[in-house]
C-alpha positions in Angstrom: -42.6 -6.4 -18.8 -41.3 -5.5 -15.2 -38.5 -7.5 -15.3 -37.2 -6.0 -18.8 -38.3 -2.5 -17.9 -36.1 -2.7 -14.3 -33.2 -4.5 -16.5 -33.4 -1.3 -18.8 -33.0 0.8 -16.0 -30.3 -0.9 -14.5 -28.8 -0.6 -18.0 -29.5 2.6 -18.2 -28.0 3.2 -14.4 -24.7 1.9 -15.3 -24.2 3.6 -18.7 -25.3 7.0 -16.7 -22.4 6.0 -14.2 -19.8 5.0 -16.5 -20.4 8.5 -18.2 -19.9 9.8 -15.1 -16.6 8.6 -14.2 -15.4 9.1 -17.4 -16.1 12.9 -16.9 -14.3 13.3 -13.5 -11.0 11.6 -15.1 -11.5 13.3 -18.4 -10.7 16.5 -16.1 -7.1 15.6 -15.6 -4.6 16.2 -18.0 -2.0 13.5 -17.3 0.4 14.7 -20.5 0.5 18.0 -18.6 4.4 18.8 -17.9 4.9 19.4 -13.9 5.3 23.3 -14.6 2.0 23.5 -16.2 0.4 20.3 -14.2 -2.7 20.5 -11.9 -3.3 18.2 -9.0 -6.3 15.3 -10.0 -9.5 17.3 -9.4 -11.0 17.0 -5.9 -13.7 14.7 -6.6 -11.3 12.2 -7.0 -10.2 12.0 -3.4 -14.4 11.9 -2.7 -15.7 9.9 -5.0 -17.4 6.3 -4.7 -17.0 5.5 -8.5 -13.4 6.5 -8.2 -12.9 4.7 -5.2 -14.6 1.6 -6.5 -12.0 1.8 -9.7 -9.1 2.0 -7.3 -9.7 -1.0 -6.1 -9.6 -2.8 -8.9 -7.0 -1.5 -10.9 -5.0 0.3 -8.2 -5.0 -1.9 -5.5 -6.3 -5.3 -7.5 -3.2 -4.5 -10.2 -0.4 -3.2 -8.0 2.4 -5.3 -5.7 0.8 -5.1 -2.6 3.1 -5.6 0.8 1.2 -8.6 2.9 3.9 -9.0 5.6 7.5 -9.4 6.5 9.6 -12.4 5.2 10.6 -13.1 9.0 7.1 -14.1 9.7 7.4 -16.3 7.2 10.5 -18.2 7.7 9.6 -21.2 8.5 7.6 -24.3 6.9 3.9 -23.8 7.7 4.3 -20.2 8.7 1.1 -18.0 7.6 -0.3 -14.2 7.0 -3.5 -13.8 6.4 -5.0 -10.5 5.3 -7.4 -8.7 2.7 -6.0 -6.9 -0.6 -8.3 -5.3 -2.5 -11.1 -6.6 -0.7 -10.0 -9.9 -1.3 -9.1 -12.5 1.7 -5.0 -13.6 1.3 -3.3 -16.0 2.7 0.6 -16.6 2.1 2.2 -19.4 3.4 6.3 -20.8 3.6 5.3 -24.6 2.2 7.0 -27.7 3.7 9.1 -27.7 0.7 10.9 -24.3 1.5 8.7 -22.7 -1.3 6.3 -19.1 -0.7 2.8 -19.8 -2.2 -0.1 -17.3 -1.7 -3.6 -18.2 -2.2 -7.1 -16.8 -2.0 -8.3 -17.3 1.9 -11.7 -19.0 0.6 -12.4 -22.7 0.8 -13.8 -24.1 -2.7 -16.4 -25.8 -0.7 -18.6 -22.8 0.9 -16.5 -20.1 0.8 -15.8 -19.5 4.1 -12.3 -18.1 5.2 -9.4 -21.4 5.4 -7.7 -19.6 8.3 -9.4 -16.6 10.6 -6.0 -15.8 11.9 -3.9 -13.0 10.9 -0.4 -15.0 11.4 0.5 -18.1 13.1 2.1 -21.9 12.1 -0.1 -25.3 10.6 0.8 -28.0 9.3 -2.7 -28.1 6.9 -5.1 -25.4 5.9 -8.0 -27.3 7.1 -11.3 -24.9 6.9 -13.3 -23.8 10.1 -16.5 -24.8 8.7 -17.1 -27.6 7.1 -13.5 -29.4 7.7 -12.2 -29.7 4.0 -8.3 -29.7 4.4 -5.5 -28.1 2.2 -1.6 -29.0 2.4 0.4 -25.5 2.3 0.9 -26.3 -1.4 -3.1 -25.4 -1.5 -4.0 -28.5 -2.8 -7.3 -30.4 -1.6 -6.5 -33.3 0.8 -9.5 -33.8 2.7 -13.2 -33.9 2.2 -15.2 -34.9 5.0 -18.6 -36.8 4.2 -17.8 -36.5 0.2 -17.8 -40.0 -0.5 -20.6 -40.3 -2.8 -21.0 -36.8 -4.6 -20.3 -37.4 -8.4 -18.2 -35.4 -11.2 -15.8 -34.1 -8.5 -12.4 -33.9 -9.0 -9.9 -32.6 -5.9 -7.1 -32.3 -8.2 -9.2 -28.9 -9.7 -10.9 -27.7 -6.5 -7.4 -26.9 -4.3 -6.7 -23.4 -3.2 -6.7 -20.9 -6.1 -2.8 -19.4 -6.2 -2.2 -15.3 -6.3 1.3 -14.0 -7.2 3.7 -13.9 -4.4 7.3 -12.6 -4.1 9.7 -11.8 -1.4 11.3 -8.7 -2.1 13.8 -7.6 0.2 12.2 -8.2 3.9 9.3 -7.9 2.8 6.0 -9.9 1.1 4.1 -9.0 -1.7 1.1 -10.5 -3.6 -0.1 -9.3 -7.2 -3.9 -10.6 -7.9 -3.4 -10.1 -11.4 -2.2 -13.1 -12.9 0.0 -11.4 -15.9 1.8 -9.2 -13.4 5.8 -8.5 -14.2 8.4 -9.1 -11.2 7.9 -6.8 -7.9 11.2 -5.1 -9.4 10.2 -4.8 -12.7 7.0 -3.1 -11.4 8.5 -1.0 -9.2 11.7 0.2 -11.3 15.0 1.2 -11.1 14.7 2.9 -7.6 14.5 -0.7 -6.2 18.1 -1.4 -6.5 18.8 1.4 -4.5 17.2 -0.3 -1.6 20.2 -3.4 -1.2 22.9 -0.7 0.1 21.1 0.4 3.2 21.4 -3.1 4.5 17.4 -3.7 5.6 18.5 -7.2 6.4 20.6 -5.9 9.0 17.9 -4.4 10.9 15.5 -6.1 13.6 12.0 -5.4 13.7 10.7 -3.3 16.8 6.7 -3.4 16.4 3.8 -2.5 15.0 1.6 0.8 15.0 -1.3 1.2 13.0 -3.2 5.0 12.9 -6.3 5.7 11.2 -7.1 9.2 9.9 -9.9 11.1 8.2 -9.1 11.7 4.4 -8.6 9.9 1.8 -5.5 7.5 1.1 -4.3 9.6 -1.6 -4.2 13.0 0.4 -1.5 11.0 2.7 0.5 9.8 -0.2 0.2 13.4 -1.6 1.8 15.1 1.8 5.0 12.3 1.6 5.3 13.3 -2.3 5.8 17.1 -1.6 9.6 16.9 -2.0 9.5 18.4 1.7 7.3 21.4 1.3 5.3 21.2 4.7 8.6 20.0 6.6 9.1 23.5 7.6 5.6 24.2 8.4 4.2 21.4 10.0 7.3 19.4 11.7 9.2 21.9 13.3 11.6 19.0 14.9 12.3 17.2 11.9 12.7 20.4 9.6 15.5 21.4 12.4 17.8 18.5 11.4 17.4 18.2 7.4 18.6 20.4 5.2 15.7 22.1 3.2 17.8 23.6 0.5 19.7 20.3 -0.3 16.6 18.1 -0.3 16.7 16.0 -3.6 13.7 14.8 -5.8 14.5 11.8 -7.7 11.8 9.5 -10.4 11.9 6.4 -12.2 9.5 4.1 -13.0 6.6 3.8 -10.7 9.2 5.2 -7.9 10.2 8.3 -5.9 13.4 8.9 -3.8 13.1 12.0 -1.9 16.5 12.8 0.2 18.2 15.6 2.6 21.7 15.4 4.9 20.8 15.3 8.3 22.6 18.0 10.7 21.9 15.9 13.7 23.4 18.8 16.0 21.2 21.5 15.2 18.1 19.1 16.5 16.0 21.5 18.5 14.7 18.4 20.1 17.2 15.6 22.0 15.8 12.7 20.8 15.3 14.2 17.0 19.0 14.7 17.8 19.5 11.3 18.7 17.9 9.1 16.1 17.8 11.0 13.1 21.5 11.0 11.7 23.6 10.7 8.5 21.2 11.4 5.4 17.4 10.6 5.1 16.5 8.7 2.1 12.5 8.1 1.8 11.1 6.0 -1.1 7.6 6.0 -2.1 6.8 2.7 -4.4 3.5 3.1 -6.1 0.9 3.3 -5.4 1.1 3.0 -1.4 4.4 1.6 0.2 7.0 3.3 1.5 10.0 3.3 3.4 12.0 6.1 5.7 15.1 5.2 6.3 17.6 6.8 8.7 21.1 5.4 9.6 20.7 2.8 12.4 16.5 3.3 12.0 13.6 2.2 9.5 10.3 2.1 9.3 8.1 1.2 6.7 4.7 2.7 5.7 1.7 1.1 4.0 -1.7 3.0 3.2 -4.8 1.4 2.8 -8.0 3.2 2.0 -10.9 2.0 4.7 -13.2 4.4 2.9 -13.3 7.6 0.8 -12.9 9.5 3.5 -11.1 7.3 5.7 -7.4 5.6 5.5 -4.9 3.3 7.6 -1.1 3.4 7.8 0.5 0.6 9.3 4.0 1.6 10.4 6.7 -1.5 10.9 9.6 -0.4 12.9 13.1 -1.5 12.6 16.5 -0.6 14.3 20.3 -1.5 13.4 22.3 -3.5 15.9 24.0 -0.1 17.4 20.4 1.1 18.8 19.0 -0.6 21.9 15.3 -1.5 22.7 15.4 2.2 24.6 16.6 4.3 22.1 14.8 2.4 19.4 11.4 3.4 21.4 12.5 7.1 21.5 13.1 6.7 17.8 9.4 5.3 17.1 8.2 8.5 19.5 9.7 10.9 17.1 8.0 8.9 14.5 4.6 9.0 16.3 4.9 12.8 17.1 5.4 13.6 13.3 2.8 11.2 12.4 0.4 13.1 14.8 1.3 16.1 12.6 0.3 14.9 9.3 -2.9 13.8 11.0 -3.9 17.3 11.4 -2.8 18.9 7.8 -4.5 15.5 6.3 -7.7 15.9 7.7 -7.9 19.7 7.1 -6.9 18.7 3.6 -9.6 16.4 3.5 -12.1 19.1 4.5 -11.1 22.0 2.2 -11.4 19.1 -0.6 -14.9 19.2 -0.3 -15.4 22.8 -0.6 -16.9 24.5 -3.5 -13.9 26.8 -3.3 -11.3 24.0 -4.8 -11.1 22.1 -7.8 -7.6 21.5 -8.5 -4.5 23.4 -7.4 -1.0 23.5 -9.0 2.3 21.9 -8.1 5.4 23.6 -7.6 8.1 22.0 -10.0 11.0 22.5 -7.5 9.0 20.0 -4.7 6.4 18.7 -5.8 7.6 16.0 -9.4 6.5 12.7 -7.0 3.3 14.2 -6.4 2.6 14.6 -10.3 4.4 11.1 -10.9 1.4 9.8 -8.6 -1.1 12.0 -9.9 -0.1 10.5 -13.6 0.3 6.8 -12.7 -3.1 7.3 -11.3 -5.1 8.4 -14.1 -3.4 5.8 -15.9 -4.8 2.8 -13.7 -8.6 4.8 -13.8 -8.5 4.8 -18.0 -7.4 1.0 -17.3 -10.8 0.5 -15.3 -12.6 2.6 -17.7 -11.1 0.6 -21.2 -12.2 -3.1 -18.8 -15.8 -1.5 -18.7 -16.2 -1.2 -22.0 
């Protein structure tokens, strides 16, 4: 009788949950048009059940950036990371061909390969020593000899969707996924004509901040509208009355001239010229492009109240290693001012003072094209619970 009776609870539990996620997404109105939208509610940028859907119809459905194709060049070239909570590895096989895989080894489980990039020749597993060629197939099995009714041909890596798009990596763990263009839509084939494959990568910064991933894809979605507020240097050199708003798909290209001689700073002067294009590709990459710079953004949630962007740097041929590092100083200055307005975002979220606020329909359209494609995914996760 204990058994049943704590089974009926947990039942019970999970119908009680359900409910209550069905609630919180109820209380968005995603047919709303943008001049009568509201933002998604604030619970949604606090919430464990809402995080918990994300991952698995956000993040678990979405083309998710694993790396750049440079790292993986070469035959037996590797990068290993998580997505979705799930361990990745992709890997350039001896036959030319990019494969991705789960990171788990069919034996135990434990991780193939602990490192985050590097070169092999075989996947062979820390643990127990069971080997995999890069085509993920089973090649060795130490001490197996006599165990019955197994079959190596069906116990090799298990594949995840992998494409190179541009300089870039991406893996899809769902299966039935479409094309990383077809995903992202028609905005993608603006990306060829600012020549990305002409740029050399710089390095690596990675910054943690206190709010939720979707209050910093929010502030790059407001067409602009903190520029003047919060980044004094960077509003000085784009024009805030020309900046354009563009949508398709699961994309938004946000643009502005840049008037690199009214900089009030010398190095915003310097490394910010010709026009600024910045294209957000849902749900969380991104990509700020200035002529002769680049870098790339990708959010990942940590927690619900807690969120890394890894930035990738690039530069053209014209910029040298010292101006590209004045370039990535800009960048870090501006990036220390979103920190700020994020957190306090983050804060006021969780005030009994706000619910939901409203979007203005000259700057704001990206923000409601997230907001929509959002509450799209969460009906998704709440349809699979059914």
């Amino acid at each position: 009788m204990h058994g049943i009776d704590a089974g009926a609870r947990g039942s019970t539990l999970a119908v009680i949950m359900q409910d209550r996620l069905q609630a919180l997404i109820s209380e968005y109105d995603a047919s709303a048009p943008l001049e009568r939208a509201w933002t998604i509610p604030a619970p949604w940028y606090s919430h464990p059940q809402v995080a918990e859907a994300e991952v698995k119809t956000v993040f678990g459905c979405s083309w998710q950036c694993i790396g750049r194709a440079a790292q993986l060049a070469q035959p037996g070239e590797f990068v290993a990371t998580d997505v979705a909570g799930e361990p990745i590895i992709a890997v350039r096989g001896q036959d030319g061909r990019l494969r991705a895989f789960f990171n788990v080894c069919r034996h135990h489980a434990a991780a193939v390969v602990s490192e985050a990039c590097g070169r092999r020749d075989l996947l062979r597993c820390p643990y127990h020593g069971w080997t995999y060629g890069l085509d993920g197939a089973l090649k060795g099995t130490p001490d197996f000899a006599a165990v019955q009714e197994f079959d190596p041909e069906r116990n090799g890596l298990v594949p995840v969707q992998v494409e190179q798009w541009e300089q870039f990596v991406f893996v899809n763990l769902d299966r039935t996924a479409t094309s990383v263009r077809n995903f992202f839509g028609e905005l993608a084939d603006r990306v060829p004509s600012l020549r990305l494959d002409a740029m050399r990568f710089v390095e690596r910064r990675s910054y943690e901040l206190r709010c939720n991933w979707k209050v910093f894809v929010d502030n790059y979605l407001d067409g602009g509208y903190h520029v003047p507020y919060v980044h004094q240097g960077l509003n000085s050199v784009l024009d805030y009355k020309q900046y354009t708003i563009e949508l398709a798909g699961r994309g938004c290209l946000q643009s502005s001239p840049v008037e690199s001689a009214s900089a009030s700073d010398e190095a915003v002067g310097e490394t910010r010229r010709g026009t600024a294009y910045y294209f957000w590709f849902y749900p969380n990459f991104m990509l700020n492009w200035y002529e002769g710079v680049l870098d790339t953004n990708l959010v990942l949630p940590l927690a619900v109240d807690r969120t890394r962007v890894i930035f990738d740097f690039y530069c053209g041929p014209e910029f040298s290693d010292e101006a590209a590092m004045r370039s990535i100083a800009v960048s870090d200055r501006i990036q220390d001012e979103d920190v700020g307005i994020c957190e306090s975002v983050q804060r006021g979220l969780g005030s009994r003072a706000y619910r939901a606020g409203r979007l203005s329909v000259r700057r704001e359209a990206g923000e409601h094209l997230f907001h929509r494609l959002l509450a799209q995914d969460l009906k998704r996760a709440l349809k699979a619970a059914e």
